[in-house]
C-alpha positions in Angstrom: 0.0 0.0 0.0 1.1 3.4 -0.8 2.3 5.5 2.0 -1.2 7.3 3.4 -1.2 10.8 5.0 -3.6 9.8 8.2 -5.6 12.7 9.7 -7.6 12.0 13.3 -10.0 14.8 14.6 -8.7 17.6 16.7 -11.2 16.1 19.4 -8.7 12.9 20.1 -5.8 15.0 20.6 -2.9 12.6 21.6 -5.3 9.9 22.3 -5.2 6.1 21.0 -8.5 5.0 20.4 -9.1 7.5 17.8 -10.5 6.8 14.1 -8.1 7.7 11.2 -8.7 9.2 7.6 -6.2 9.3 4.6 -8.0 10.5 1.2 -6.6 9.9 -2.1 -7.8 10.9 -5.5 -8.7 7.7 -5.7 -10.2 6.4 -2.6 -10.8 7.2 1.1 -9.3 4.9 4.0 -10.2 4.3 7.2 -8.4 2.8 10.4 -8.2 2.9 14.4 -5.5 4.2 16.0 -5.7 1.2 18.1 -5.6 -1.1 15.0 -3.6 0.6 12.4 -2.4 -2.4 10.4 -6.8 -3.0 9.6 -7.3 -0.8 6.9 -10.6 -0.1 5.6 -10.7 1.3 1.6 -14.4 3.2 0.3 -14.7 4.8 -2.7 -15.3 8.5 -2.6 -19.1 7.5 -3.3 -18.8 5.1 -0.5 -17.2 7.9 1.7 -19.8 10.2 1.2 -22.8 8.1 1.8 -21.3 7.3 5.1 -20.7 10.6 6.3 -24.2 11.8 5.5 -25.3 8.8 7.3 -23.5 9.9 10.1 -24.8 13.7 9.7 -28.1 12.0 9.7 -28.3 10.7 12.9 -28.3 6.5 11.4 -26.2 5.3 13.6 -27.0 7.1 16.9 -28.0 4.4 19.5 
């Protein structure tokens, strides 16, 4: 795999249980800092359909 530029929100600060985004023209991945080595690939389509679930309240328990 090429070498990703990961990005974690603000909000975990130094922590280690954070998620982890790395965005390529290509495709968006997705890891926890607790896992790095599992690496989750969406398409941009993918991506975007999962953050406006998110927005959208789907997955709130």
């Amino acid at each position: 795999m090429e070498e990703l530029d990961w990005q974690r929100p603000s909000a975990c600060g130094d922590g280690n249980n954070c998620p982890e985004v790395a965005i390529t023209p290509d495709a968006v991945y997705l890891r926890s800092s607790l896992h790095p080595t599992s690496v989750a690939q969406l398409t941009t389509d993918e991506w975007r359909d999962l953050l406006t679930a998110i927005r959208n309240g789907e997955f709130d328990v």
